[in-house]
Backbone as XML, in Angstrom:
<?xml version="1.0"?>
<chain id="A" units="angstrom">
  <residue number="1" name="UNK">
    <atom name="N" x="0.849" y="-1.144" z="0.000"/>
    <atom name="CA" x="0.000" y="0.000" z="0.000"/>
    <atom name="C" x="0.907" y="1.223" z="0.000"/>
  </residue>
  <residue number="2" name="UNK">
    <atom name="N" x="0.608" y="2.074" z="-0.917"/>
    <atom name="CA" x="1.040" y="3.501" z="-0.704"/>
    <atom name="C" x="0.064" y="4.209" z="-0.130"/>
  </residue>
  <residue number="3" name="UNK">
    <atom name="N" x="1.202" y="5.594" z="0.211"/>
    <atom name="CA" x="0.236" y="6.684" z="0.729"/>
    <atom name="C" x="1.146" y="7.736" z="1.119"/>
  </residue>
  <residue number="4" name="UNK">
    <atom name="N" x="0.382" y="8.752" z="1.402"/>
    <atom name="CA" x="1.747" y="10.028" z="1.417"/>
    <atom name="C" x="1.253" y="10.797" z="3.384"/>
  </residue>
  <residue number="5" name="UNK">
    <atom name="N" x="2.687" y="10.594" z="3.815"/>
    <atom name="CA" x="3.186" y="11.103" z="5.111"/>
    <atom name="C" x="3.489" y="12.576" z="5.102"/>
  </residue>
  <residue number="6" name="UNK">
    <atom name="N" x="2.404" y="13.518" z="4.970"/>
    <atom name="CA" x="3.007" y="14.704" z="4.905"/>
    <atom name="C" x="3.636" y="14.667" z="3.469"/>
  </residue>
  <residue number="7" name="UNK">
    <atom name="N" x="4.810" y="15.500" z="3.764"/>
    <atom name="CA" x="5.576" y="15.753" z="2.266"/>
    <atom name="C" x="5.924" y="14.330" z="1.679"/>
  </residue>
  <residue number="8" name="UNK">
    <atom name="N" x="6.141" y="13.504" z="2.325"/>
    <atom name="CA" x="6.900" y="12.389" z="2.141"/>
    <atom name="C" x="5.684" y="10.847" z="1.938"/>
  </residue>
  <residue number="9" name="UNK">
    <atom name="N" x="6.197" y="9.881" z="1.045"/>
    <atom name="CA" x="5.448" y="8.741" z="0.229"/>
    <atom name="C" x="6.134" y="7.590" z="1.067"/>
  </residue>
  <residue number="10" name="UNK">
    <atom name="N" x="4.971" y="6.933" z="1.332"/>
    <atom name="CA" x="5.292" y="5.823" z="2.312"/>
    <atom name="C" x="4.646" y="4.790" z="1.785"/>
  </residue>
  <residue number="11" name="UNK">
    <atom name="N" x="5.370" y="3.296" z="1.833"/>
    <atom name="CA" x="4.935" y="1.990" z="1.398"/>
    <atom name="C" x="4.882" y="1.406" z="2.724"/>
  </residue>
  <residue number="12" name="UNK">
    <atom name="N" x="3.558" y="0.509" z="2.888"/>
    <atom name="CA" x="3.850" y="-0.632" z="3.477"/>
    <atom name="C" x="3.151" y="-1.967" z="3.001"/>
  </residue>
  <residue number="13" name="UNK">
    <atom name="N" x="4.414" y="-2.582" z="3.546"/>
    <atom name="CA" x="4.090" y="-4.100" z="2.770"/>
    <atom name="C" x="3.505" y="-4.960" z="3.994"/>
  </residue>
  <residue number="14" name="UNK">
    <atom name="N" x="2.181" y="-5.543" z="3.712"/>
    <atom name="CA" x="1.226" y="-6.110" z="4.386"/>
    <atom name="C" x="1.531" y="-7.883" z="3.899"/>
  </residue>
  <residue number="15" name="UNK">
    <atom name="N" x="2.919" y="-8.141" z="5.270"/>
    <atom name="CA" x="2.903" y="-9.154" z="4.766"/>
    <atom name="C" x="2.471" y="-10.593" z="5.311"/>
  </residue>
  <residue number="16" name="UNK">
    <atom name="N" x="2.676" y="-11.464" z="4.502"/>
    <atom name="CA" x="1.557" y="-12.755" z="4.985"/>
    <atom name="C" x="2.641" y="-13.730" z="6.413"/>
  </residue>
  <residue number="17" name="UNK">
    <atom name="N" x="3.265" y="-13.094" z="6.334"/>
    <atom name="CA" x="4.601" y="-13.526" z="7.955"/>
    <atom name="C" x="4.057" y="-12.481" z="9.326"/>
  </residue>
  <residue number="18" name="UNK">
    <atom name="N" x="3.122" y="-11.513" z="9.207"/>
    <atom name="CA" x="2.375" y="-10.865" z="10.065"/>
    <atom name="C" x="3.416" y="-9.778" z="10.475"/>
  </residue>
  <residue number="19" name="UNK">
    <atom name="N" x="3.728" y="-9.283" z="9.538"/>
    <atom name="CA" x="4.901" y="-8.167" z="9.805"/>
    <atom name="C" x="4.477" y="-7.401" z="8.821"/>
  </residue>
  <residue number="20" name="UNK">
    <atom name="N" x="4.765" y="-5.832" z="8.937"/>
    <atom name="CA" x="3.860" y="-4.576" z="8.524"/>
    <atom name="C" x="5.088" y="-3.827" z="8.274"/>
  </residue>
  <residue number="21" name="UNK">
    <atom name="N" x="5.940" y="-3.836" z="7.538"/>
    <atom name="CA" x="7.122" y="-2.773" z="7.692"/>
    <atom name="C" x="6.699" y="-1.490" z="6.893"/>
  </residue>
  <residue number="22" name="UNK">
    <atom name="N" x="7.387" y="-0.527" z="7.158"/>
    <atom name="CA" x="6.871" y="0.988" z="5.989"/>
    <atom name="C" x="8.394" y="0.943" z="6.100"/>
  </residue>
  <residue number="23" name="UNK">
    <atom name="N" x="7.895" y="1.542" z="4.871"/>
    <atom name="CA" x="9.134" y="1.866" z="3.966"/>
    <atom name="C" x="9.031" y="3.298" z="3.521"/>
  </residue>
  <residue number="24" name="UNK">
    <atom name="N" x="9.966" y="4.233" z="3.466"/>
    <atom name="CA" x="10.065" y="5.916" z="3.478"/>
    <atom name="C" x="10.672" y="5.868" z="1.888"/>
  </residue>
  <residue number="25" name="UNK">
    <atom name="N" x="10.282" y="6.507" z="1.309"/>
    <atom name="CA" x="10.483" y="7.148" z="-0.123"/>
    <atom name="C" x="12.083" y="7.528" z="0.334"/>
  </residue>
  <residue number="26" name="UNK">
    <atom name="N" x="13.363" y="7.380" z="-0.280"/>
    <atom name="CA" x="14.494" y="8.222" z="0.260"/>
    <atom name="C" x="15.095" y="8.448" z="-0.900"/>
  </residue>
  <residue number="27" name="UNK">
    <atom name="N" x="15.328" y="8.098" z="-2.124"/>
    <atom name="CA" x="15.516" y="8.623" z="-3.484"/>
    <atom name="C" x="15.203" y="8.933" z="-4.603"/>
  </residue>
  <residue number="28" name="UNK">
    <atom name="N" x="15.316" y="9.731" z="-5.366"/>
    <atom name="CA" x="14.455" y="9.752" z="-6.935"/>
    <atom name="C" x="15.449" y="9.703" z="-7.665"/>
  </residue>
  <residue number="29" name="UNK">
    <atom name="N" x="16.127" y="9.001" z="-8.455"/>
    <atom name="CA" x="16.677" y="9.320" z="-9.354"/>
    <atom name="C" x="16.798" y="9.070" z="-11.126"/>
  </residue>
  <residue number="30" name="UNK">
    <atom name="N" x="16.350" y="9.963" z="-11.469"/>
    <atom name="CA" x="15.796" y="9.804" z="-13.068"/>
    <atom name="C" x="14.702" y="8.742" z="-13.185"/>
  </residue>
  <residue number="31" name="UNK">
    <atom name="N" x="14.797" y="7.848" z="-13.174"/>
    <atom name="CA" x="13.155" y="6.931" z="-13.560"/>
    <atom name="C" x="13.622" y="5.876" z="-12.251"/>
  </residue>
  <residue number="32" name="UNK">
    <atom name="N" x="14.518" y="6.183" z="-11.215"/>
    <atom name="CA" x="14.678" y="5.207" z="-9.814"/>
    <atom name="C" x="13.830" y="5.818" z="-8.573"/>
  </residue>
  <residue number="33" name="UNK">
    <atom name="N" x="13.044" y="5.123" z="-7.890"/>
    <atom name="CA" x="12.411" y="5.578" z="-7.333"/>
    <atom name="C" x="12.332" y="4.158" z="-6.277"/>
  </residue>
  <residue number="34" name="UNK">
    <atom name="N" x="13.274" y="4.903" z="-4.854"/>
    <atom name="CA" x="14.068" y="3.840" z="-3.549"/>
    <atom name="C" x="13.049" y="4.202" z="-2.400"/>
  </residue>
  <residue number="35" name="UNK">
    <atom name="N" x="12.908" y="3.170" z="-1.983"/>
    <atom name="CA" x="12.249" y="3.308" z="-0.477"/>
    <atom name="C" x="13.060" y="2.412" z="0.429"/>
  </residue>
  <residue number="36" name="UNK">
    <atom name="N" x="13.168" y="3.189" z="1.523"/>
    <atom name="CA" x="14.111" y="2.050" z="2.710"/>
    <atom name="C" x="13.492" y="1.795" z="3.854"/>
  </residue>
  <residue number="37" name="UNK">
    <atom name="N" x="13.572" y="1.201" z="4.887"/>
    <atom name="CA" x="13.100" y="0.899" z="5.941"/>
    <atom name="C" x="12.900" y="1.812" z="7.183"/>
  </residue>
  <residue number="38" name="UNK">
    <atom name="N" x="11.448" y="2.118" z="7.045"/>
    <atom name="CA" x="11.048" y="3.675" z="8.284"/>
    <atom name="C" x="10.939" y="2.729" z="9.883"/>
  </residue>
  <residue number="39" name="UNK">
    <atom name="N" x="10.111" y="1.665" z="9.947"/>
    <atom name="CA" x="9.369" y="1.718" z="10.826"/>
    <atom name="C" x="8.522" y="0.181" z="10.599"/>
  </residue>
  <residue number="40" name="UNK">
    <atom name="N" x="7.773" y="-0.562" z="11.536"/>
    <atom name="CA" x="7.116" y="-1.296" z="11.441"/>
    <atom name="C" x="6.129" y="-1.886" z="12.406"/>
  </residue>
  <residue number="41" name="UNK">
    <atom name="N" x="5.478" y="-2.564" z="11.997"/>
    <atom name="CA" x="4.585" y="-3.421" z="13.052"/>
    <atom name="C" x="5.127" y="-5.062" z="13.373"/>
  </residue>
  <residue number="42" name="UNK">
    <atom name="N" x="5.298" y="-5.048" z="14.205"/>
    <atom name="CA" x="5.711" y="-6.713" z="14.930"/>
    <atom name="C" x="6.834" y="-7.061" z="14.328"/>
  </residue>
  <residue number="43" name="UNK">
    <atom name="N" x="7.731" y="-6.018" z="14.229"/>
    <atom name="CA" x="9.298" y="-5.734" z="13.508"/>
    <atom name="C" x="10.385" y="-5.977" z="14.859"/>
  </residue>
  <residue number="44" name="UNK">
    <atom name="N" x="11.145" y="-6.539" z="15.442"/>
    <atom name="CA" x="12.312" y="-6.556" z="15.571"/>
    <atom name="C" x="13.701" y="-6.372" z="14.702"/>
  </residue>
  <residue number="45" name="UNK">
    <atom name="N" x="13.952" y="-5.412" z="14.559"/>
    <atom name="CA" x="15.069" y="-5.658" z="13.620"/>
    <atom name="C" x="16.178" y="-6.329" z="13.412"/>
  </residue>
  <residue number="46" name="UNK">
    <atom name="N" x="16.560" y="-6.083" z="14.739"/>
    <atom name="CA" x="17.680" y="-7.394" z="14.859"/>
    <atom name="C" x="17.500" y="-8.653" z="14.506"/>
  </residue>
  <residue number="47" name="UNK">
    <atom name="N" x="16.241" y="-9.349" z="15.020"/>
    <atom name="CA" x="16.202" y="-10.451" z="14.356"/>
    <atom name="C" x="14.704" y="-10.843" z="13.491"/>
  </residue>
  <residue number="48" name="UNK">
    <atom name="N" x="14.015" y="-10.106" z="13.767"/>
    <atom name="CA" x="12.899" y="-9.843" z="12.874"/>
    <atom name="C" x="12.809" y="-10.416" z="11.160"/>
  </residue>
  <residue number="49" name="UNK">
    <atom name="N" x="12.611" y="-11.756" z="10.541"/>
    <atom name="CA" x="13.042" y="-11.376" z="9.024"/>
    <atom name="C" x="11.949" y="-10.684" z="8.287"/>
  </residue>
  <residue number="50" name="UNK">
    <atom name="N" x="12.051" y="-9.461" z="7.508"/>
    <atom name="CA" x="11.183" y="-8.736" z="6.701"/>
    <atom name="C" x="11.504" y="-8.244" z="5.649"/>
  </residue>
  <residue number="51" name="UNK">
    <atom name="N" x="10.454" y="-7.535" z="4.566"/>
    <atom name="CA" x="11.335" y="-6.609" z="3.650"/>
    <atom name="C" x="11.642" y="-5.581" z="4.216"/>
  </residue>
  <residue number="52" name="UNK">
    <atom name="N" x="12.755" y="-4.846" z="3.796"/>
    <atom name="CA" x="13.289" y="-3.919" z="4.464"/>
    <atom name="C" x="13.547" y="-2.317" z="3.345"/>
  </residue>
  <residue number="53" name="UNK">
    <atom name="N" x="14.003" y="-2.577" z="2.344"/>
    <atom name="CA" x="13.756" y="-1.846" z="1.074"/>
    <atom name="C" x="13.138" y="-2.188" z="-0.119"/>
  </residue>
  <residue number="54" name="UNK">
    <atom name="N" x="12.645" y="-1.379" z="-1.055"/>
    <atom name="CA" x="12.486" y="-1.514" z="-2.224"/>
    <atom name="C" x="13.003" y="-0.219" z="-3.330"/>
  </residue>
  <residue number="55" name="UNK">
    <atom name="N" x="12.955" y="-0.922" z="-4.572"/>
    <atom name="CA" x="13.160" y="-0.002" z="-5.712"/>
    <atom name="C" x="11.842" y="-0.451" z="-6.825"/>
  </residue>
  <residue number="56" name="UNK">
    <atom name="N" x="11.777" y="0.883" z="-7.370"/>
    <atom name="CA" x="11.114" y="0.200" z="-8.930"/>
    <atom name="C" x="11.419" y="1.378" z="-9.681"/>
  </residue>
  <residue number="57" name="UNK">
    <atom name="N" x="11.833" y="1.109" z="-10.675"/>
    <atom name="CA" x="12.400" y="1.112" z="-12.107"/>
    <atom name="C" x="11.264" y="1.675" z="-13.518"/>
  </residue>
  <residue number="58" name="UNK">
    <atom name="N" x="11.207" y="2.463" z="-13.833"/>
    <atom name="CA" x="10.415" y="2.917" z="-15.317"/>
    <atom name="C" x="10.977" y="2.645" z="-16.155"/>
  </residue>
  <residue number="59" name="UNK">
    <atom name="N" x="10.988" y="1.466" z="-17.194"/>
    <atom name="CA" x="12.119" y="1.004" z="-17.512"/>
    <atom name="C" x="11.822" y="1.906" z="-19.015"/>
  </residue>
  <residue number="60" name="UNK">
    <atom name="N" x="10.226" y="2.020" z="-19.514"/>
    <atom name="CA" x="10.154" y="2.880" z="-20.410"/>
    <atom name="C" x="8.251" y="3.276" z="-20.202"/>
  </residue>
  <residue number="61" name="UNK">
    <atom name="N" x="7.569" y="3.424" z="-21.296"/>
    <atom name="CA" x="6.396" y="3.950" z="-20.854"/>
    <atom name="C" x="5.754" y="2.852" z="-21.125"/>
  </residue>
  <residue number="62" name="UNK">
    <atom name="N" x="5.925" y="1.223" z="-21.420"/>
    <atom name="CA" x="5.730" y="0.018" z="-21.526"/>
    <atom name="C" x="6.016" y="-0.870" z="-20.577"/>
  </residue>
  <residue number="63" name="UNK">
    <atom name="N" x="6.727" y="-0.846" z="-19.555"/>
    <atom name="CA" x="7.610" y="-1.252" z="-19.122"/>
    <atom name="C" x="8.135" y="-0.902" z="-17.332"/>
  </residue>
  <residue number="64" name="UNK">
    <atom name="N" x="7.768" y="-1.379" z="-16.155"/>
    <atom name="CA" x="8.567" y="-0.836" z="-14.740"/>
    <atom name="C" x="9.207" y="-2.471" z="-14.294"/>
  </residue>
  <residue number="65" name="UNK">
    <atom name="N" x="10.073" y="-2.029" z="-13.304"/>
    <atom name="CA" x="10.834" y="-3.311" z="-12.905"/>
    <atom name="C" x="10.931" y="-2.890" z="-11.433"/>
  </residue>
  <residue number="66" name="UNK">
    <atom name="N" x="10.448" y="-4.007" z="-10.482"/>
    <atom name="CA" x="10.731" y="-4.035" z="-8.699"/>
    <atom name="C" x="11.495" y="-4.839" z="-8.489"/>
  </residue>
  <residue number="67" name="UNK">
    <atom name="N" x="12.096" y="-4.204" z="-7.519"/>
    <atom name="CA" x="13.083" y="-5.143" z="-6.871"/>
    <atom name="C" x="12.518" y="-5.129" z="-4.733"/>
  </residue>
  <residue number="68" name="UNK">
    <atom name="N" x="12.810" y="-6.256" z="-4.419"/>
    <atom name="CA" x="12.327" y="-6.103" z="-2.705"/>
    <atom name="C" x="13.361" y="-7.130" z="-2.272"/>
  </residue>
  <residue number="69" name="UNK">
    <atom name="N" x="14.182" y="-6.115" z="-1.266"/>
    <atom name="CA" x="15.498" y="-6.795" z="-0.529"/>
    <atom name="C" x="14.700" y="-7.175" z="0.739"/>
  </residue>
  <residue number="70" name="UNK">
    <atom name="N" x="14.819" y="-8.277" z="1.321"/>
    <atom name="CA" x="14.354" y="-8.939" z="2.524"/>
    <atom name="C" x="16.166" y="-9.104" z="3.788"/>
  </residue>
  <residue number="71" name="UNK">
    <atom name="N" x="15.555" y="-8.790" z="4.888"/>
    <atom name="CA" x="16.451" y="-8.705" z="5.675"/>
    <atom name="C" x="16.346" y="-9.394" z="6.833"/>
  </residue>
  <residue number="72" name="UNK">
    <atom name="N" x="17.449" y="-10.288" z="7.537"/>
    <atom name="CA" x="16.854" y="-11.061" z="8.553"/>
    <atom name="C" x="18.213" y="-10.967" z="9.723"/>
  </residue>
  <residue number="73" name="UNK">
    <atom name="N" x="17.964" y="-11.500" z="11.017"/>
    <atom name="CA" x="18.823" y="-10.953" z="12.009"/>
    <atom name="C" x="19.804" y="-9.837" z="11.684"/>
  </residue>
  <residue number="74" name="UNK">
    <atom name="N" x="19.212" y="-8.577" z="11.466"/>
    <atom name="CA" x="20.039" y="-6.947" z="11.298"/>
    <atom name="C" x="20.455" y="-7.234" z="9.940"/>
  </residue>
  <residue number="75" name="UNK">
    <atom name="N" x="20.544" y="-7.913" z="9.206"/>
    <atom name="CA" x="21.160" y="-7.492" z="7.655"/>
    <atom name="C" x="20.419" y="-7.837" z="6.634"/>
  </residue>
  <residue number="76" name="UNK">
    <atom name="N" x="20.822" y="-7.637" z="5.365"/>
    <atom name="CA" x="20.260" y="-8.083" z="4.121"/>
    <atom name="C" x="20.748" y="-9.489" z="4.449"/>
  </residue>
  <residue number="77" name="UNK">
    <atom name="N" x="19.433" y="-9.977" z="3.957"/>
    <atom name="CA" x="19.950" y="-11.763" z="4.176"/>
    <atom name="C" x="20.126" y="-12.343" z="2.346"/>
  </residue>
  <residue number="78" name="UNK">
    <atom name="N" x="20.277" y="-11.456" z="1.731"/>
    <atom name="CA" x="20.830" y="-12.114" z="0.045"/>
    <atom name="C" x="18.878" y="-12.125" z="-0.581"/>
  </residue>
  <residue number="79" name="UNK">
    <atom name="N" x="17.690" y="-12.187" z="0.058"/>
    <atom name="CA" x="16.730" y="-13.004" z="-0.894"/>
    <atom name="C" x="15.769" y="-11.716" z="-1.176"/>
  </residue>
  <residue number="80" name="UNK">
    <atom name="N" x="16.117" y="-11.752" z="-2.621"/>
    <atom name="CA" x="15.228" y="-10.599" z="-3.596"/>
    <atom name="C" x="14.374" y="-11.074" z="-4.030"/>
  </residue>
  <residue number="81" name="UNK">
    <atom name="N" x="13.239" y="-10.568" z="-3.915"/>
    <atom name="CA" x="12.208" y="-10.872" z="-4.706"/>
    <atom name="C" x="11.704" y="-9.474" z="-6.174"/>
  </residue>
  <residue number="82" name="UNK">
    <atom name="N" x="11.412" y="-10.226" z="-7.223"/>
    <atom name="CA" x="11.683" y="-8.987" z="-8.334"/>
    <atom name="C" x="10.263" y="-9.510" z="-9.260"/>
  </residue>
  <residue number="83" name="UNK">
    <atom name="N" x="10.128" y="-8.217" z="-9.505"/>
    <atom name="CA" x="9.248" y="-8.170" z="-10.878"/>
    <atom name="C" x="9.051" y="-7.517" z="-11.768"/>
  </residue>
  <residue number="84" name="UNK">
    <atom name="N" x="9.046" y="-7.971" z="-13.115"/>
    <atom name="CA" x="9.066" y="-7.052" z="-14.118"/>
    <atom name="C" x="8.218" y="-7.108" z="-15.237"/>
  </residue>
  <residue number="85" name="UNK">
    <atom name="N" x="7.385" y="-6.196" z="-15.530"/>
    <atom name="CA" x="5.849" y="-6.287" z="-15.932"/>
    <atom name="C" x="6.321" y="-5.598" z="-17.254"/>
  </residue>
  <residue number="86" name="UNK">
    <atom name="N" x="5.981" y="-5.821" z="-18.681"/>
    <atom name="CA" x="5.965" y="-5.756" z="-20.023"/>
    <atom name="C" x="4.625" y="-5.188" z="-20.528"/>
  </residue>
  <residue number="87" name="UNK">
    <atom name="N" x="3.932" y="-4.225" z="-20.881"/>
    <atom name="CA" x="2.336" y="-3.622" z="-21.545"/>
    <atom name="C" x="2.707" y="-4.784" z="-22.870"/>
  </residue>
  <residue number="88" name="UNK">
    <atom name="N" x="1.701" y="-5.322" z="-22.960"/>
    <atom name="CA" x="1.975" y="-6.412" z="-24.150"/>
    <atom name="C" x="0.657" y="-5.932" z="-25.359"/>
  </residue>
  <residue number="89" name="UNK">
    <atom name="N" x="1.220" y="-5.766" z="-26.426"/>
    <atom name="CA" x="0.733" y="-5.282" z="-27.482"/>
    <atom name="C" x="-0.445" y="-5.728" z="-28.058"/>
  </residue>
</chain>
């Protein structure tokens, strides 16, 4: 779910592990558009595993690409989950 915090665009991912993380808008750059880890519900971070950032990508006006880094006892634990959606003709 999006939604906007004041000035600022906030995601949270409503996920099926019963963990609620938001994620804070923290970059734009040219068609990159980063969110990182604000805050959560039933989040431990230290050892908590959740998503923790995302990106998505405009790859053209056909075309966006996500990426979602998952993080488990305090770090990126390596497992991305990605998607990349094609407008098909």
């Amino acid at each position: 779910m999006y939604h906007r915090d004041g000035t600022s665009l906030l995601l949270t991912h409503y996920c099926s592990g019963g963990t609620q993380p938001r994620m804070r808008a923290k970059t734009i750059n040219g068609n990159v558009l980063e969110f990182s880890y604000d805050s959560g519900t039933n989040i431990d971070v230290a050892t908590t595993s959740h998503m923790h950032n995302m990106r998505w990508e405009w790859v053209s006006s056909d075309e966006i690409k996500a990426e979602w880094h998952n993080w488990s006892n305090g770090k990126d634990d390596g497992h991305i989950g990605a998607m990349h959606i094609r407008r098909k003709n």
